[in-house]
Kinemage of the C-alpha trace (Angstrom):
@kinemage 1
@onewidth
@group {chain A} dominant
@subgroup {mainchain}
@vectorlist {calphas} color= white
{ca unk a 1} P -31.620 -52.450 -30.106
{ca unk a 2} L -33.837 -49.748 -28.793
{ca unk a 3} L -30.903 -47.165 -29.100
{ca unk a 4} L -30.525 -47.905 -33.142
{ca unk a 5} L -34.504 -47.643 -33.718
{ca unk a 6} L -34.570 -44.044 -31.792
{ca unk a 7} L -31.090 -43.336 -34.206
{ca unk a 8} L -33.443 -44.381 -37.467
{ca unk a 9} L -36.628 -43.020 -36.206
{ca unk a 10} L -35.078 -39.445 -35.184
{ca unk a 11} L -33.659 -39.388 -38.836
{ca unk a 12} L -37.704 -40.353 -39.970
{ca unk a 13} L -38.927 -37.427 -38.074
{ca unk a 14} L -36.206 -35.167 -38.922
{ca unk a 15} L -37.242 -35.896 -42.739
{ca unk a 16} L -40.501 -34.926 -42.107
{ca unk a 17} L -40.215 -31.497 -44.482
{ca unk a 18} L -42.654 -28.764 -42.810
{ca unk a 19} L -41.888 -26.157 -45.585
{ca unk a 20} L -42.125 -28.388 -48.542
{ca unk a 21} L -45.882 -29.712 -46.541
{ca unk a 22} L -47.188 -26.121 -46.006
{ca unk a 23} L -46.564 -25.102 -49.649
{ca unk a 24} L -48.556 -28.011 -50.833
{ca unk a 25} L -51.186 -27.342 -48.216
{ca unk a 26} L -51.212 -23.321 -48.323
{ca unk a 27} L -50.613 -23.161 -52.156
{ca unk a 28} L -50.093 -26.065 -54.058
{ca unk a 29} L -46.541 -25.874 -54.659
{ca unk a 30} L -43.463 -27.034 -53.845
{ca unk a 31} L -41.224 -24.526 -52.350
{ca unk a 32} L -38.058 -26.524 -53.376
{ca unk a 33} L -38.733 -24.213 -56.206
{ca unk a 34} L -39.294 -20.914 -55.704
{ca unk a 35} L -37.944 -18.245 -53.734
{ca unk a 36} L -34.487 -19.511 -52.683
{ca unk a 37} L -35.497 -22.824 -53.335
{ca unk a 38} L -34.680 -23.715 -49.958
{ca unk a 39} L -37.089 -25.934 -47.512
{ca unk a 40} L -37.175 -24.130 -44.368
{ca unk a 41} L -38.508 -21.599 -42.633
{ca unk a 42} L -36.366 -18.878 -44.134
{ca unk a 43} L -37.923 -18.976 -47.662
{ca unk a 44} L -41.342 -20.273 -46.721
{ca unk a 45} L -41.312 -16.554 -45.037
{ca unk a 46} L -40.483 -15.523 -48.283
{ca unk a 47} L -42.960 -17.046 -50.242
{ca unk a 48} L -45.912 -18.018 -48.088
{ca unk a 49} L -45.648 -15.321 -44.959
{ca unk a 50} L -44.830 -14.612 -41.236
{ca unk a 51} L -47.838 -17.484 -40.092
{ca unk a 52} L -46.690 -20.148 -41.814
{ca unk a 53} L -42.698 -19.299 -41.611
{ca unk a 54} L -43.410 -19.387 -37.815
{ca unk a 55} L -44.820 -22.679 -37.862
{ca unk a 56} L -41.923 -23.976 -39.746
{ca unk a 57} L -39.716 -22.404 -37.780
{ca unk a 58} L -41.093 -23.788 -34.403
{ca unk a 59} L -42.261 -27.349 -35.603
{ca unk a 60} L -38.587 -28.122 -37.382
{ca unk a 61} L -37.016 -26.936 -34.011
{ca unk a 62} L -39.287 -29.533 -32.111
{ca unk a 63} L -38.321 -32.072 -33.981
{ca unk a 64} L -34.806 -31.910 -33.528
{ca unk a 65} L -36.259 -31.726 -29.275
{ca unk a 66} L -38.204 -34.809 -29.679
{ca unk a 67} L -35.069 -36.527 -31.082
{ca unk a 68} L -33.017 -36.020 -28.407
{ca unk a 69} L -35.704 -36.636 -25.878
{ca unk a 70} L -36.191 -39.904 -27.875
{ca unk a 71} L -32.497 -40.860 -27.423
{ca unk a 72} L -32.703 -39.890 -23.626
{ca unk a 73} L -35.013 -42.331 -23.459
{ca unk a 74} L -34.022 -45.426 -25.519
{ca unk a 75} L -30.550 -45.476 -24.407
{ca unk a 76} L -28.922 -47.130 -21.236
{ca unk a 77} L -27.315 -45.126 -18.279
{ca unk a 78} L -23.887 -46.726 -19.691
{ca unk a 79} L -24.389 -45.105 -23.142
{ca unk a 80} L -24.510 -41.204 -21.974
{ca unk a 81} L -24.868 -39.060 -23.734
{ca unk a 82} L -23.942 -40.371 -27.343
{ca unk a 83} L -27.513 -42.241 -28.460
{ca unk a 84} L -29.047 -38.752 -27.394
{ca unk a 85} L -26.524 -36.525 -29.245
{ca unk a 86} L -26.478 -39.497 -32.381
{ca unk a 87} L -30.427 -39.079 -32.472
{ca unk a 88} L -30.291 -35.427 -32.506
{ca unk a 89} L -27.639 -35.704 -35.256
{ca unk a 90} L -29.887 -37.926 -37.549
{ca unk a 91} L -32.897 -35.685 -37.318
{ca unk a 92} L -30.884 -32.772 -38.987
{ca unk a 93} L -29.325 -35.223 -41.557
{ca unk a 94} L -33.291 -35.860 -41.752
{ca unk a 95} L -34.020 -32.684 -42.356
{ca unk a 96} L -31.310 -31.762 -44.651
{ca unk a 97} L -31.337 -34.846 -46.842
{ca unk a 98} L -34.804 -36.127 -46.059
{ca unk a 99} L -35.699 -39.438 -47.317
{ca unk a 100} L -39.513 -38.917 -48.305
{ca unk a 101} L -38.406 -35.862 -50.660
{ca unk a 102} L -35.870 -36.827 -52.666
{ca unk a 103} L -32.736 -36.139 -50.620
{ca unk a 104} L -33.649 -32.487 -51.119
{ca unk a 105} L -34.648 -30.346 -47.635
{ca unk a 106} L -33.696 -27.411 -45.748
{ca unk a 107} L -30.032 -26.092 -44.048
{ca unk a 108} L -31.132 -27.533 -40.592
{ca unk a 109} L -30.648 -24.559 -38.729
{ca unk a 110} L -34.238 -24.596 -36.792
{ca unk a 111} L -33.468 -28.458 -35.734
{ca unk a 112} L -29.851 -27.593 -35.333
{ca unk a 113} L -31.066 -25.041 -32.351
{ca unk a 114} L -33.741 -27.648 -31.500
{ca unk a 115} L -30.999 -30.009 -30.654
{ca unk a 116} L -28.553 -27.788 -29.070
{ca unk a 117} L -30.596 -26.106 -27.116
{ca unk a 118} L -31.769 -29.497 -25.528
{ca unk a 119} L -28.123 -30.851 -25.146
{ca unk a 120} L -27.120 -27.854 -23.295
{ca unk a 121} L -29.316 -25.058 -22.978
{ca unk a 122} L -26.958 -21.739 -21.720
{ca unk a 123} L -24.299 -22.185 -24.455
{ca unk a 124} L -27.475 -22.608 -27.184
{ca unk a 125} L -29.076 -19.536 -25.854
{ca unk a 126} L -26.070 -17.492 -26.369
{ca unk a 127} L -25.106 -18.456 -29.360
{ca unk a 128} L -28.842 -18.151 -30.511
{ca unk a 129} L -29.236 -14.242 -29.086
{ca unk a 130} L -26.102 -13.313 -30.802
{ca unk a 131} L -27.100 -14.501 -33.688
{ca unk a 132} L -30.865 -12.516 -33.431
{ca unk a 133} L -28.147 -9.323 -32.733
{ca unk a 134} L -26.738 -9.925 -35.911
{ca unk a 135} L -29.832 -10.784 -37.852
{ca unk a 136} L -31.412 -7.543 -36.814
{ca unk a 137} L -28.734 -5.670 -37.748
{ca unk a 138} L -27.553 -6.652 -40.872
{ca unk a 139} L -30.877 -8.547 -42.262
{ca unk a 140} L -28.867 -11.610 -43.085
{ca unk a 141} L -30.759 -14.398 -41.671
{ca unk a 142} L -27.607 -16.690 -43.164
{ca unk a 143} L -25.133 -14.930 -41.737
{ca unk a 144} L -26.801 -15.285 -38.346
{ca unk a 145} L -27.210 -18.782 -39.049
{ca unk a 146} L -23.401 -19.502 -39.642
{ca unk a 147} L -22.466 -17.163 -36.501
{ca unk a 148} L -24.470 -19.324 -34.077
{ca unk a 149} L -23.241 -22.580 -35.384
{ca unk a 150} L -20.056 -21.311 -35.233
{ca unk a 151} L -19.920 -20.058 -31.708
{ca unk a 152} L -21.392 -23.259 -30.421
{ca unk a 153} L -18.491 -25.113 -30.229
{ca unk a 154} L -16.167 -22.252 -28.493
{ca unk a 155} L -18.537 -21.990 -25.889
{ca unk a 156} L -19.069 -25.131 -25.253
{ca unk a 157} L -15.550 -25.968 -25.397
{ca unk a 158} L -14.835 -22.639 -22.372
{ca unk a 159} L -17.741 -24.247 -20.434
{ca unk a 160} L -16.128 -27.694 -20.278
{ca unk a 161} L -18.902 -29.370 -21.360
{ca unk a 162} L -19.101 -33.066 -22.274
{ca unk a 163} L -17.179 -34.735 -25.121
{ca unk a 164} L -19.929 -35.656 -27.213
{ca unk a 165} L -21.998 -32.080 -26.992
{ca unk a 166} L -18.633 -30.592 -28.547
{ca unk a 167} L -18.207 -32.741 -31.229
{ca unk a 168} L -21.692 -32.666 -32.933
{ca unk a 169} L -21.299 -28.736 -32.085
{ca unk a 170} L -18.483 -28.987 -34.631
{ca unk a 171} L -20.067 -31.435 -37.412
{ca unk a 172} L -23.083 -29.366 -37.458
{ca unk a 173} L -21.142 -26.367 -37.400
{ca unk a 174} L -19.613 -28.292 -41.094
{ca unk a 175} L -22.959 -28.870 -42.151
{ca unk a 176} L -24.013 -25.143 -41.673
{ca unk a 177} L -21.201 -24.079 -43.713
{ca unk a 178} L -21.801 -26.693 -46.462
{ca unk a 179} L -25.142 -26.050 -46.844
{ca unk a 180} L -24.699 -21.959 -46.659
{ca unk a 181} L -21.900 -22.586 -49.299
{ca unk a 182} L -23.688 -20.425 -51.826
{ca unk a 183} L -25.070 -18.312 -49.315
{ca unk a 184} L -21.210 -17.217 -48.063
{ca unk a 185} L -20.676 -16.426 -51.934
{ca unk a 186} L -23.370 -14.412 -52.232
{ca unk a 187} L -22.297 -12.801 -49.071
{ca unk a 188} L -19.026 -11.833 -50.005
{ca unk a 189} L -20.040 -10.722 -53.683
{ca unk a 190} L -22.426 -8.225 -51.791
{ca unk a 191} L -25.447 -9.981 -53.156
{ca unk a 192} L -27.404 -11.880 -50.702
{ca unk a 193} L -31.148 -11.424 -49.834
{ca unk a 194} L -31.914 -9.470 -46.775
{ca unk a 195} L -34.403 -10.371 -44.301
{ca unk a 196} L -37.948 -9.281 -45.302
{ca unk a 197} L -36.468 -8.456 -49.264
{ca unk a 198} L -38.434 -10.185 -52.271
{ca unk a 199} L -36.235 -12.305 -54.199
{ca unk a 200} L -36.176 -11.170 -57.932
Protein backbone atom coordinates (compact mmCIF):
# COMPACT_ATOMS: atom_id res chain seq x y z
CA UNK A 1 0.00 0.00 0.00
CA UNK A 2 2.59 2.50 0.99
CA UNK A 3 4.64 1.69 -2.26
CA UNK A 4 1.44 2.71 -4.65
CA UNK A 5 0.76 6.10 -2.58
CA UNK A 6 4.68 7.16 -3.00
CA UNK A 7 4.01 5.88 -7.04
CA UNK A 8 0.78 8.49 -7.07
CA UNK A 9 2.24 11.07 -4.87
CA UNK A 10 5.73 11.26 -6.87
CA UNK A 11 3.50 11.73 -10.06
CA UNK A 12 1.55 14.78 -7.73
CA UNK A 13 4.81 16.39 -7.12
CA UNK A 14 6.23 15.82 -10.41
CA UNK A 15 3.02 17.82 -11.77
CA UNK A 16 3.76 20.52 -9.74
CA UNK A 17 4.73 23.01 -12.96
CA UNK A 18 7.56 25.54 -11.62
CA UNK A 19 7.71 27.41 -15.01
CA UNK A 20 4.06 27.70 -15.67
CA UNK A 21 3.98 29.06 -11.42
CA UNK A 22 6.81 31.63 -11.90
CA UNK A 23 5.20 33.18 -15.01
CA UNK A 24 2.03 33.72 -13.14
CA UNK A 25 3.96 34.97 -10.14
CA UNK A 26 6.83 37.05 -12.03
CA UNK A 27 4.46 38.26 -14.86
CA UNK A 28 1.12 37.20 -15.03
CA UNK A 29 1.29 34.85 -17.77
CA UNK A 30 1.35 31.59 -18.70
CA UNK A 31 4.46 30.53 -20.36
CA UNK A 32 2.69 27.55 -22.11
CA UNK A 33 2.41 30.40 -24.48
CA UNK A 34 5.10 32.27 -25.32
CA UNK A 35 8.54 31.77 -26.19
CA UNK A 36 8.73 28.08 -27.17
CA UNK A 37 5.74 27.45 -25.41
CA UNK A 38 7.44 24.99 -23.44
CA UNK A 39 7.16 24.68 -19.38
CA UNK A 40 10.57 24.35 -18.20
CA UNK A 41 13.43 25.92 -17.44
CA UNK A 42 14.68 26.28 -20.98
CA UNK A 43 12.06 28.87 -22.12
CA UNK A 44 11.33 30.43 -18.76
CA UNK A 45 15.19 31.57 -19.44
CA UNK A 46 13.87 32.81 -22.44
CA UNK A 47 11.15 34.74 -21.37
CA UNK A 48 11.52 35.59 -17.71
CA UNK A 49 15.62 35.45 -17.18
CA UNK A 50 18.73 33.64 -15.73
CA UNK A 51 17.02 34.01 -11.78
CA UNK A 52 14.06 32.52 -12.36
CA UNK A 53 15.30 29.83 -15.18
CA UNK A 54 17.69 28.75 -12.34
CA UNK A 55 15.07 28.19 -9.96
CA UNK A 56 13.21 26.12 -12.38
CA UNK A 57 15.94 24.42 -13.30
CA UNK A 58 17.02 23.37 -9.70
CA UNK A 59 13.46 22.96 -8.07
CA UNK A 60 12.15 20.52 -11.16
CA UNK A 61 15.46 18.53 -10.63
CA UNK A 62 14.55 18.16 -6.81
CA UNK A 63 11.55 16.93 -7.43
CA UNK A 64 12.40 14.15 -9.47
CA UNK A 65 15.20 13.59 -6.00
CA UNK A 66 12.44 13.68 -3.59
CA UNK A 67 10.62 11.02 -5.68
CA UNK A 68 13.02 8.61 -5.57
CA UNK A 69 13.94 9.29 -2.01
CA UNK A 70 10.15 8.85 -1.44
CA UNK A 71 10.19 5.38 -3.08
CA UNK A 72 13.42 4.44 -1.05
CA UNK A 73 11.46 4.90 1.65
CA UNK A 74 7.93 3.45 1.16
CA UNK A 75 9.06 0.33 -0.36
CA UNK A 76 10.16 -3.05 1.32
CA UNK A 77 13.80 -4.49 1.20
CA UNK A 78 12.10 -7.31 -1.14
CA UNK A 79 10.92 -4.68 -3.69
CA UNK A 80 14.55 -3.12 -4.67
CA UNK A 81 14.90 -1.04 -6.51
CA UNK A 82 11.64 -0.90 -8.73
CA UNK A 83 9.09 1.33 -6.28
CA UNK A 84 12.17 3.80 -6.24
CA UNK A 85 12.87 3.78 -10.01
CA UNK A 86 8.60 3.55 -10.62
CA UNK A 87 8.37 6.79 -8.34
CA UNK A 88 11.05 8.54 -10.12
CA UNK A 89 9.32 7.53 -13.39
CA UNK A 90 5.89 9.07 -12.35
CA UNK A 91 7.33 12.38 -11.30
CA UNK A 92 8.59 13.01 -14.96
CA UNK A 93 5.26 11.66 -16.42
CA UNK A 94 4.18 14.43 -13.71
CA UNK A 95 6.02 16.83 -15.07
CA UNK A 96 5.49 16.19 -18.64
CA UNK A 97 1.76 15.56 -18.57
CA UNK A 98 0.93 17.23 -15.28
CA UNK A 99 -2.45 16.77 -13.97
CA UNK A 100 -3.19 20.33 -12.37
CA UNK A 101 -2.39 22.00 -15.93
CA UNK A 102 -4.13 20.42 -18.35
CA UNK A 103 -1.88 17.54 -19.41
CA UNK A 104 0.35 20.28 -20.81
CA UNK A 105 4.13 20.67 -19.00
CA UNK A 106 7.66 20.64 -19.78
CA UNK A 107 10.21 17.81 -21.68
CA UNK A 108 11.33 16.49 -18.18
CA UNK A 109 14.82 16.85 -18.70
CA UNK A 110 15.65 18.75 -15.19
CA UNK A 111 13.62 15.79 -13.27
CA UNK A 112 14.96 13.31 -15.73
CA UNK A 113 18.68 14.28 -14.28
CA UNK A 114 17.01 14.65 -10.85
CA UNK A 115 16.17 11.03 -11.00
CA UNK A 116 19.16 9.63 -12.61
CA UNK A 117 21.45 11.22 -10.86
CA UNK A 118 19.88 9.75 -7.58
CA UNK A 119 19.59 6.14 -9.06
CA UNK A 120 23.14 6.12 -9.93
CA UNK A 121 25.14 9.06 -9.61
CA UNK A 122 28.70 8.41 -11.86
CA UNK A 123 26.87 7.30 -15.04
CA UNK A 124 24.35 10.63 -14.50
CA UNK A 125 27.30 12.84 -14.06
CA UNK A 126 28.82 11.80 -17.24
CA UNK A 127 26.23 11.82 -19.26
CA UNK A 128 25.23 15.29 -17.72
CA UNK A 129 29.00 16.96 -18.37
CA UNK A 130 28.92 15.76 -21.86
CA UNK A 131 26.00 17.12 -22.46
CA UNK A 132 27.17 20.87 -20.80
CA UNK A 133 30.31 20.12 -23.57
CA UNK A 134 27.91 20.06 -26.16
CA UNK A 135 25.61 22.78 -24.99
CA UNK A 136 28.49 25.18 -24.82
CA UNK A 137 29.56 24.48 -27.96
CA UNK A 138 26.90 24.38 -30.20
CA UNK A 139 24.18 26.53 -28.06
CA UNK A 140 21.62 23.81 -28.46
CA UNK A 141 20.29 23.25 -25.10
CA UNK A 142 17.99 20.33 -26.99
CA UNK A 143 20.54 18.75 -28.50
CA UNK A 144 22.34 18.43 -25.17
CA UNK A 145 19.26 17.27 -23.75
CA UNK A 146 18.79 14.27 -26.22
CA UNK A 147 22.72 13.43 -25.95
CA UNK A 148 22.51 12.86 -22.18
CA UNK A 149 19.40 10.83 -22.29
CA UNK A 150 20.81 8.99 -24.81
CA UNK A 151 24.11 8.06 -23.30
CA UNK A 152 22.44 7.03 -20.09
CA UNK A 153 21.56 3.82 -20.98
CA UNK A 154 25.10 2.77 -22.71
CA UNK A 155 26.75 3.63 -19.70
CA UNK A 156 24.80 2.19 -17.53
CA UNK A 157 24.52 -0.84 -19.49
CA UNK A 158 29.07 -0.97 -19.61
CA UNK A 159 28.83 -0.37 -15.81
CA UNK A 160 26.60 -3.39 -15.17
CA UNK A 161 24.32 -1.68 -13.30
CA UNK A 162 20.97 -3.01 -12.05
CA UNK A 163 18.07 -4.13 -14.27
CA UNK A 164 15.67 -1.63 -13.38
CA UNK A 165 18.19 1.64 -13.55
CA UNK A 166 18.65 0.48 -17.35
CA UNK A 167 15.33 0.19 -18.29
CA UNK A 168 13.82 3.58 -17.15
CA UNK A 169 17.32 4.90 -18.68
CA UNK A 170 15.77 3.69 -21.93
CA UNK A 171 11.93 4.82 -21.52
CA UNK A 172 13.05 8.16 -20.56
CA UNK A 173 15.52 8.17 -23.14
CA UNK A 174 11.83 7.58 -25.52
CA UNK A 175 10.29 10.26 -23.77
CA UNK A 176 13.22 12.74 -24.50
CA UNK A 177 12.98 11.98 -28.05
CA UNK A 178 9.15 12.27 -28.16
CA UNK A 179 8.96 15.28 -26.56
CA UNK A 180 12.14 16.93 -28.60
CA UNK A 181 10.25 15.58 -31.73
CA UNK A 182 9.93 19.07 -33.14
CA UNK A 183 12.99 20.14 -31.67
CA UNK A 184 15.10 17.24 -33.87
CA UNK A 185 13.16 18.84 -36.96
CA UNK A 186 14.11 22.02 -36.34
CA UNK A 187 17.54 20.70 -35.81
CA UNK A 188 18.02 19.09 -38.93
CA UNK A 189 16.25 21.95 -41.06
CA UNK A 190 19.06 24.23 -39.50
CA UNK A 191 16.49 26.20 -37.61
CA UNK A 192 16.51 25.72 -33.97
CA UNK A 193 16.97 28.43 -31.25
CA UNK A 194 20.36 28.72 -29.76
CA UNK A 195 21.05 29.13 -26.23
CA UNK A 196 20.75 32.79 -25.08
CA UNK A 197 18.89 33.72 -28.85
CA UNK A 198 15.37 35.59 -28.66
CA UNK A 199 12.79 33.65 -30.29
CA UNK A 200 11.13 35.73 -33.15
Amino acid sequence: MYSIISIVVSYLLGSISFSYLFGKWIKGIDIRKHGSGNAGATNTLRVLGKGPAIMVLLLDGVKGVVAVLLGEWASPGAEGLWIPVLCGLAAIIGHNWPIYFGFRGGKGIATTIGVMATLCFIPTLIAGLTAIVIIAVTRFVSLGSLILTALLPFLLWGMDRPVPILLISILLCIFAIVRHRTNIVKLIQGKENKLGQKRA
